[in-house]
C-alpha positions, -999 to +999 in steps of 0.1 A: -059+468-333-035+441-353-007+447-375+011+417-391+037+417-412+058+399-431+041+369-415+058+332-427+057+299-408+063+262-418+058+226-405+089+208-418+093+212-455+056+226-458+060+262-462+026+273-446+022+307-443+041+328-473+051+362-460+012+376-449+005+413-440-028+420-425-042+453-405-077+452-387-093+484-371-111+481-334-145+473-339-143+461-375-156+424-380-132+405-410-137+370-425-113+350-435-118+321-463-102+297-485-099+260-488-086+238-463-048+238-461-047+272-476-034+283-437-064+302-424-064+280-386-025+281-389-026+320-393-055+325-367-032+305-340-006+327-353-025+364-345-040+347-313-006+338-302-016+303-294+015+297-319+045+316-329+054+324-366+088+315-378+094+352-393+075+385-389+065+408-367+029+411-347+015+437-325-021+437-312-037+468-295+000+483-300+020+458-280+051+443-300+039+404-292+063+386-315+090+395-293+074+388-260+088+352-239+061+325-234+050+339-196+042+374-204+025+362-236+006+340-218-005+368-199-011+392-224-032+363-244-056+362-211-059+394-201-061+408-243-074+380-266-108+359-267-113+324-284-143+308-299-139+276-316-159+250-337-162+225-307-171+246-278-141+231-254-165+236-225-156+220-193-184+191-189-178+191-150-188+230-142-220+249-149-226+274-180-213+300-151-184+283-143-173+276-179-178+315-184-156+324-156-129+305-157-103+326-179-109+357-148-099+328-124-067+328-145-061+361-139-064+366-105-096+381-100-116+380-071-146+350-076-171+373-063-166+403-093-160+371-115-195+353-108-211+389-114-193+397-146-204+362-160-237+366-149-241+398-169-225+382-201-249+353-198-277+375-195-270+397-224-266+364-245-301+352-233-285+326-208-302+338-174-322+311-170-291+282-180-268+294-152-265+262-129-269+239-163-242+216-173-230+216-213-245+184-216-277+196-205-276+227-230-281+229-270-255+234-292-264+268-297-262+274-261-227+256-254-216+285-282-233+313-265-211+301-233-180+297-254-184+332-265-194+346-233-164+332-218-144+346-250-156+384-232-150+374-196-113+396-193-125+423-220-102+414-242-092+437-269-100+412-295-123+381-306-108+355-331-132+325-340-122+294-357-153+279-378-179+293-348-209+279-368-192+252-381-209+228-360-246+244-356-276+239-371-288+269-402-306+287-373-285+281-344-261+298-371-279+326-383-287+337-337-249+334-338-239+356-365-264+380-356-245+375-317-216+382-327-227+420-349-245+429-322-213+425-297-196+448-321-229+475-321-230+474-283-194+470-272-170+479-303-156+446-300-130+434-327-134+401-346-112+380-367-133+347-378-119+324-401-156+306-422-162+286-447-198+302-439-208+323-469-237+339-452-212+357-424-182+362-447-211+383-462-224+403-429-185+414-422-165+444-431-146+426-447-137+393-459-098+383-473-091+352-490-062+331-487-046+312-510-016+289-510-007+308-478-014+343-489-039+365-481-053+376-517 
C-alpha cells in the first residue's frame, strides 16, 4: 500500500527527516512513536502528501506520488487518502452529516449518493441518532467518530491519524481504538497512526519508533 524510500526533508538548517524507508501492507494497522521533534507529524504529512519531502521517492496503492504536480495530488489525496487528527477540524457551522460529507463534495459527487454514503458511515460508527447535531452539541468522542467517518467518505485506500486520542478522555479512547480495529476487520482498511498512546501502539501490527529522524 506505501512504499517510501529514501525519505529526507528539512526546515532550514534542521535536518528533519534522515533518509526513512517504510513499507505498509493493505489492511495492516502500524504505530508510530518517539518523542516530540523526533519527526513523526513531519513524516505523517509527508506519506499523506499534505507536504512534500526534499528527497525520496513515495508511492501509495502503486501510484509514483512524489513526482505528481500539486493539482493531480490534490486529487489523488481526496479521492485516495483519509485524515484523522487530534483536534477534530470539524466545521462548527454544518451538522455531524454535513461534516462527514464534505470531502465527496470535493469530488464531484452527486449530494444525493453523498448524504446516503455518510448516513451509512455514521450509522456503523453508532451516530444515527446525532445526524442533524452540530459539533458543539456532540462529545468529544463523537466529534472523533465524525472525523473518522468523514476520513472513509471517498474510500480512500488509506487512513493516517495524527494523535487520534490524544485529546479524549481513557474511555472515549479505548471505543476509539477498538473503532479503528474493527474498520480494519470489516473493511481491510489501512492505517498509519502516529501515538504517544501505549495502549494502541500495543493493539497494532506493528509499531516503529523514530528517533532523531529515523525510523528504528
Amino acid at each position: 500500500m506505501i512504499q517510501a524510500r529514501n525519505i529526507h526533508k528539512s526546515f532550514g538548517k534542521l535536518h528533519v527527516l534522515k533518509g526513512v524507508n517504510l513499507e505498509v501492507q493493505k489492511g495492516e494497522v502500524v504505530s508510530i512513536m518517539g518523542k516530540s521533534g523526533a519527526g513523526k507529524s513531519t513524516l505523517l504529512h509527508i506519506l499523506g502528501t499534505l507536504d512534500l519531502a526534499d528527497e525520496g521517492q513515495l508511492l501509495i496503492n502503486g501510484e509514483d506520488v512524489s513526482r505528481m504536480g500539486a493539482k493531480k495530488m490534490a486529487g489523488f489525496r481526496n479521492s485516495n487518502i483519509g485524515f484523522v487528527f487530534q483536534f477534530h477540524h470539524l466545521l462548527p457551522e454544518f451538522t455531524a452529516l454535513e461534516n462527514t460529507y464534505i470531502p465527496a463534495l470535493i469530488a464531484r459527487q452527486p449530494e444525493n449518493k453523498a448524504r446516503e454514503r455518510a448516513r451509512e458511515l455514521l450509522d456503523y460508527l453508532g451516530l444515527s441518532a446525532r445526524l442533524s447535531h452540530k459539533p458543539a452539541q456532540l462529545s468529544g468522542g463523537e466529534q472523533q467518530r465524525v472525523a473518522v467517518a468523514r476520513s472513509l467518505m471517498n474510500q480512500p485506500a488509506i487512513v493516517f491519524a495524527d494523535e487520534p486520542s490524544g485529546n479524549l478522555d481513557s474511555a472515549s479512547s479505548q471505543e476509539l481504538h477498538q473503532l479503528l480495529f474493527n474498520l480494519r476487520r470489516d473493511f481491510q482498511q489501512t492505517f498509519i497512526i502516529v501515538t504517544h498512546n501505549k495502549e494502541l501502539a500495543a493493539m497494532s501490527d506493528r509499531c516503529l519508533e523514530m528517533q532523531d529522524g529515523r525510523l528504528m
